[in-house]
N, C-alpha and C positions, 0 to 999 in steps of 0.2 A: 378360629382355626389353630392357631398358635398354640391356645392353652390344652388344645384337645389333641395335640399333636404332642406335646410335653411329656405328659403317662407313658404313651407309648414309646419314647425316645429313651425315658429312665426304666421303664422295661426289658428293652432291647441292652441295656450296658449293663443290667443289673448278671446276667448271666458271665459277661467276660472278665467281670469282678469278682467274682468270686472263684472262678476257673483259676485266675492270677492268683490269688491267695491260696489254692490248693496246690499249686505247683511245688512253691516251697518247699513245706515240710516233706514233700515226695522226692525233692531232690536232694534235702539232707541227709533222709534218709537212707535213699542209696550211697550216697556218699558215705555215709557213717559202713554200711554194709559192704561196703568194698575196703576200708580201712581196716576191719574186724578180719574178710577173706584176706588181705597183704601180710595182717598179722600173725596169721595161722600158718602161713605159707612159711614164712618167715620163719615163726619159730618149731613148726616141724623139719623144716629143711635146716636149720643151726643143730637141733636135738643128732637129725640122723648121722651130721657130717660129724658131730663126737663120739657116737659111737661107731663111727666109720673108722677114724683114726685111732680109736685104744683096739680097735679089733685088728687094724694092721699092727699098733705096736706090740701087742699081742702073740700077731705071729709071728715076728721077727726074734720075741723074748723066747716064745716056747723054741725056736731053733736053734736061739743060741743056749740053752739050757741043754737040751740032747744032744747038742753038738748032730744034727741032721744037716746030709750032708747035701741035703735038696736045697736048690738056692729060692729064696721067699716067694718066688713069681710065680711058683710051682704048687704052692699050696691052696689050697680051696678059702681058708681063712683070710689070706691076703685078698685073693678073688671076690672073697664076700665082700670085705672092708671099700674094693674101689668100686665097687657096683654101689653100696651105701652112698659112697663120696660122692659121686655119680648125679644120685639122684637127690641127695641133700642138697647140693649146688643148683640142681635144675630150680628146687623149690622157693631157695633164695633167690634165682634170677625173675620166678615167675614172681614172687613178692614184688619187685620194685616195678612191676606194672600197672599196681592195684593202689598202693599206697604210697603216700608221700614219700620222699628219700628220707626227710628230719625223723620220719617215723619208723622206719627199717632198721635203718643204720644202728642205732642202739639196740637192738633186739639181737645183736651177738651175744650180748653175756648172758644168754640162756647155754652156747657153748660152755662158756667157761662153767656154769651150773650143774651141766649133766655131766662135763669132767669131772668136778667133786664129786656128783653122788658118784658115779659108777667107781671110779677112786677107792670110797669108802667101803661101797660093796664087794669087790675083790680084794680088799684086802688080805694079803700073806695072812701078817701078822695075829695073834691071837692076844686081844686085850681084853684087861677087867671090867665092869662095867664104870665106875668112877674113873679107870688111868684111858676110856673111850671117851668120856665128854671131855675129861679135862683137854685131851689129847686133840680130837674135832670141833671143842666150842666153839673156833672161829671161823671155822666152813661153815659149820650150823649158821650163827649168826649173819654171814655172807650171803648164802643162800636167802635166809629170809630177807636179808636186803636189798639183794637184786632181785628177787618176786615183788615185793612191795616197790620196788622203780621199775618194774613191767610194766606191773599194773597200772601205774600213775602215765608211764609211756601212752599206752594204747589209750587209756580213756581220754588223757588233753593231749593227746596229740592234734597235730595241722588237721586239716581237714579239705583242705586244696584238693580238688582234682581237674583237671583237663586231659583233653586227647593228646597222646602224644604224635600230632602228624610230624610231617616235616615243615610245615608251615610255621606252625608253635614253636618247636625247638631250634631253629632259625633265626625267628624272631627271639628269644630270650640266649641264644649266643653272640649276638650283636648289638645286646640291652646295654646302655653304657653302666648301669652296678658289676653285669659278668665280666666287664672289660676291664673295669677298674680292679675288682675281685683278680684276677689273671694275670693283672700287670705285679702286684703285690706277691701275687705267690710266684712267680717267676722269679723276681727277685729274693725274695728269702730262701726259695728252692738253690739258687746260685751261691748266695751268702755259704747257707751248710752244706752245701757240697766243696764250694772251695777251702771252707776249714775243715769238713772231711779229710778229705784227699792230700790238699796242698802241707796243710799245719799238724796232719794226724789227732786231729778231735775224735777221736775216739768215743765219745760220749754218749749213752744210750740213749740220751734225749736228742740227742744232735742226729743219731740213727733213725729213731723212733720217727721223729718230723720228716726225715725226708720220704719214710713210710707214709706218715700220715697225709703226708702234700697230695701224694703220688695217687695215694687211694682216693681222695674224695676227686679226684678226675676220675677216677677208675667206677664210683656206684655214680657220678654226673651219667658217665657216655652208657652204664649198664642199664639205667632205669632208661633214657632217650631206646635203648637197642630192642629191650624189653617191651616197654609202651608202646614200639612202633611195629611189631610183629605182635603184638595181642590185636592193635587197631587191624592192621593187614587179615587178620585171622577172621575177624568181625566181620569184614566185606570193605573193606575201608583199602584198597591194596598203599602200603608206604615207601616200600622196597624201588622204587623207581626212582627215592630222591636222594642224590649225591649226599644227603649228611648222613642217612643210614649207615655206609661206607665210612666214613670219616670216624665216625662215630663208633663204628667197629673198629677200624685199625687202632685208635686211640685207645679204646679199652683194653685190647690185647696187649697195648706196648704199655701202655701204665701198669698194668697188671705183671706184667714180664720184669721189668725194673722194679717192682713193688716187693717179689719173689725174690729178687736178689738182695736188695739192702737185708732183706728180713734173713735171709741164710746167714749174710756177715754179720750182724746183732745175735744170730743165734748163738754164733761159735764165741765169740765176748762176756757175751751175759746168758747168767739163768734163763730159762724157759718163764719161769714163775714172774720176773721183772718183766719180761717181754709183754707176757701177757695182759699183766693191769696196767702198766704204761702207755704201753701201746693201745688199747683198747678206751682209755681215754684222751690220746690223743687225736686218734684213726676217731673216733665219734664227735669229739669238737670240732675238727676240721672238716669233716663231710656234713656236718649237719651246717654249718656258716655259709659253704658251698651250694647245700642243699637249698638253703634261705636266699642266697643270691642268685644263684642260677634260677631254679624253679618255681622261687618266689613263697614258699610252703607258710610261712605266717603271716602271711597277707590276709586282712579281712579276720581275725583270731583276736578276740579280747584283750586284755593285760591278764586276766585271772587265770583262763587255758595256757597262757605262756609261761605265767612265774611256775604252773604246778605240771609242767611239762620241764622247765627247766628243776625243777624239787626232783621229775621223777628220774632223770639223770642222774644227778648229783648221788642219791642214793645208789644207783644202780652204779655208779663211781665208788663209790664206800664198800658195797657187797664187792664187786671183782674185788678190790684191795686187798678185803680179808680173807677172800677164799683163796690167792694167790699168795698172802704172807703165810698162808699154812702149808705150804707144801714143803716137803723135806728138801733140803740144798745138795746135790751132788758134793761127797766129798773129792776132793781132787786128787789124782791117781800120781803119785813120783816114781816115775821109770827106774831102772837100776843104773842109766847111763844119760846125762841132760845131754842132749847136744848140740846146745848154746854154750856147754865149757869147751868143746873138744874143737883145737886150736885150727884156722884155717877153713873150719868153716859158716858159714852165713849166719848170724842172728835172727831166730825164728819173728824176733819182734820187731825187725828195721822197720817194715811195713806199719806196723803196728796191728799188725794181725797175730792174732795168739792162735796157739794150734792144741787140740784139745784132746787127750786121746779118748779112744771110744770107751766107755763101762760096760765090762759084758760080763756074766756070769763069773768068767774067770778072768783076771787082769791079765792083762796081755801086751808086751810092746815088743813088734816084731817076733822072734823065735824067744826072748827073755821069758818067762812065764812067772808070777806071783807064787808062790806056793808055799803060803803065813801058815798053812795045816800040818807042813812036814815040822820033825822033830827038829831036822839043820835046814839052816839056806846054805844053798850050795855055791859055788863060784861063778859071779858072771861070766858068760864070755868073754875071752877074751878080744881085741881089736885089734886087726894087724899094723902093725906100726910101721906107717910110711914117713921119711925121709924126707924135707923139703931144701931147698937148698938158698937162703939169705945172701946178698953182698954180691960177691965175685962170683966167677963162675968155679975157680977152683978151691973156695973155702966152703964144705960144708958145714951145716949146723948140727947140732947133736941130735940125738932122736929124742924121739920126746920118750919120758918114761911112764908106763903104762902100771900102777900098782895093781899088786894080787893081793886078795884079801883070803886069807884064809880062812880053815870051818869055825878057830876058833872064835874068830871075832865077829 
């Protein structure tokens, strides 16, 4: 009885054996298919939100060129640019639903990519064919090298997926790595802000980090906010649990403080430093975040990591070069500093510098530039106020205000 009962017993398992081994590849599979949809999300939504913003900068140049006396909110061109902004943003939040954060995160410098070409493609200027490559070789180059750390992104990238309930996300904000992870960046967040603030460090990397801190909390609570409203959408409802909320608020407020250090780093430094600095700081730190919190290279070979960590690096080298080519703002001298003019405040005690605007035509205040006439004419003059030093009945001399005449 035994032996004749055996066949049938290896019969019977032989089908849950093989079912078990079919699951597998069926579940890589989707995985891999959901990595590929975060990726396209991703880099359709970067693509649209730069041409979102050369089409606002766009129409704020063509107004100040015409000198039109419509104010920018008024134009259909601006209108177009935040409906773009709009929905490039929505694309990138649906991305961190689908794909790992280690995997998102770096998939900005396809921004930085469509700003060069489009860059190149409206160009004013009219160049020779040899003074064009000489002139772009290192955009050309850049470009190819953030394609080539795309490419290497997206194919070894993590490959981690879970539901984002509130269960999961719960449990991995009271994992002792995120807590460790948190107590760390708290404190280095404190470090440079107190030599921010207190010592005037001024420093674009001492900016840039507290950028960088501030964001990789900002795409943590985004992909949690994201994953938990796709699951809801599914039939899964998540919205009922207190970290949703949490989760929310934190995004908004990281986000909000993330927008202002990055305004005071704008007015300090170039755009073009902002951009490759930042971009490799903001991707090391959300991706370390990304690995601690959400755990994304767990169960990931050595060979998918070192050539995920190559497609970085590279894609670290392209931003570099596409951002060391852009032309430098030269800086504009007013006809009158008003850090000399006695009495009042140093624009730099703060250590904030104040930049004036570049607009078609140089402008400070009613002064006007005007390098095309055949004279420069007389600044205005400034009325000369009287202060009075010491006693009350000794005053000071005025101060003397020189006139420059046409000849000089």
């Amino acid at each position: 009885m035994e032996g004749g009962n055996s066949p049938n017993l290896q019969l019977q398992q032989l089908p849950w054996a093989t079912a078990a081994v079919s699951v597998q590849p069926h579940t890589d599979s989707f995985s891999y298919k959901e990595n590929l949809i975060g990726a396209l999300l991703a880099i359709f939504g970067h693509l649209v939100i730069s041409i979102a913003l050369n089409l606002q900068k766009y129409s704020h140049i063509r107004l100040a060129g015409s000198k039109d006396p419509r104010a920018y909110f008024k134009t259909k061109t601006w209108w177009s640019g935040l409906f773009l902004l709009m929905l490039g943003e929505l694309g990138v939040f649906s991305s961190y639903a689908f794909a790992p954060l280690s995997l998102i995160v770096p998939l900005s410098a396809v921004s930085v990519i469509a700003s060069a070409i489009i860059g190149i493609i409206f160009i004013k200027e009219k160049w020779k064919p040899k003074d064009f490559l000489r002139r772009y070789v290192l955009s050309f180059v850049g470009c190819g090298l953030a394609v080539v750390g795309t490419y290497l992104l997206i194919t070894f990238g993590p490959n981690s997926h879970e539901k984002m309930t509130g269960e999961n996300i719960t449990r991995h904000l009271v994992s002792w790595p995120f807590l460790l992870y948190m107590l760390v960046e708290i404190i280095l967040f404190c470090l440079l802000l107190y030599f921010y603030k207190e010592k005037n460090a001024n420093y674009i990397v001492v900016i840039l980090l507290l950028v960088a801190l501030l964001g990789s909390m900002t795409v943590v609570t985004v992909k949690a906010v994201a994953g938990m409203i796709v699951v809801s959408i599914r039939g899964n409802l998540q919205l009922d649990y207190p970290i949703f909320y949490i989760m929310l608020v934190c995004m908004i407020a990281t986000a909000i403080f993330q927008a202002t250090f990055l305004a005071q780093a704008s007015q300090l430094y170039d755009s073009s430093q902002i951009a490759s600095i930042g971009y490799i700081l903001s991707t090391t730190v959300a991706i370390t975040a990304g690995a601690t919190f959400y755990l994304d290279f767990t169960g990931e070979d050595v060979l998918h990591i070192c050539m995920f960590a190559l497609g970085c690096l590279i894609a670290f080298l392209g931003v570099f070069l596409i951002t060391r080519n852009r032309k430098k703002s030269v800086p504009f001298e007013p006809y009158i500093s008003m850090d000399a003019m006695p009495g009042m405040q140093n624009m730099h005690d703060k250590g904030i510098a104040v930049q004036p605007d570049l607009k078609a035509s140089f402008s400070y205040g009613a002064l006007e530039n005007n390098d095309s006439m055949p004279e420069i004419y007389t600044p205005a003059t400034l009325p000369i106020v009287q202060e009075q030093h010491g006693s009350k009945g000794v005053s000071a001399p005025p101060y003397r205000v020189l006139e420059h005449s046409k000849k000089e």
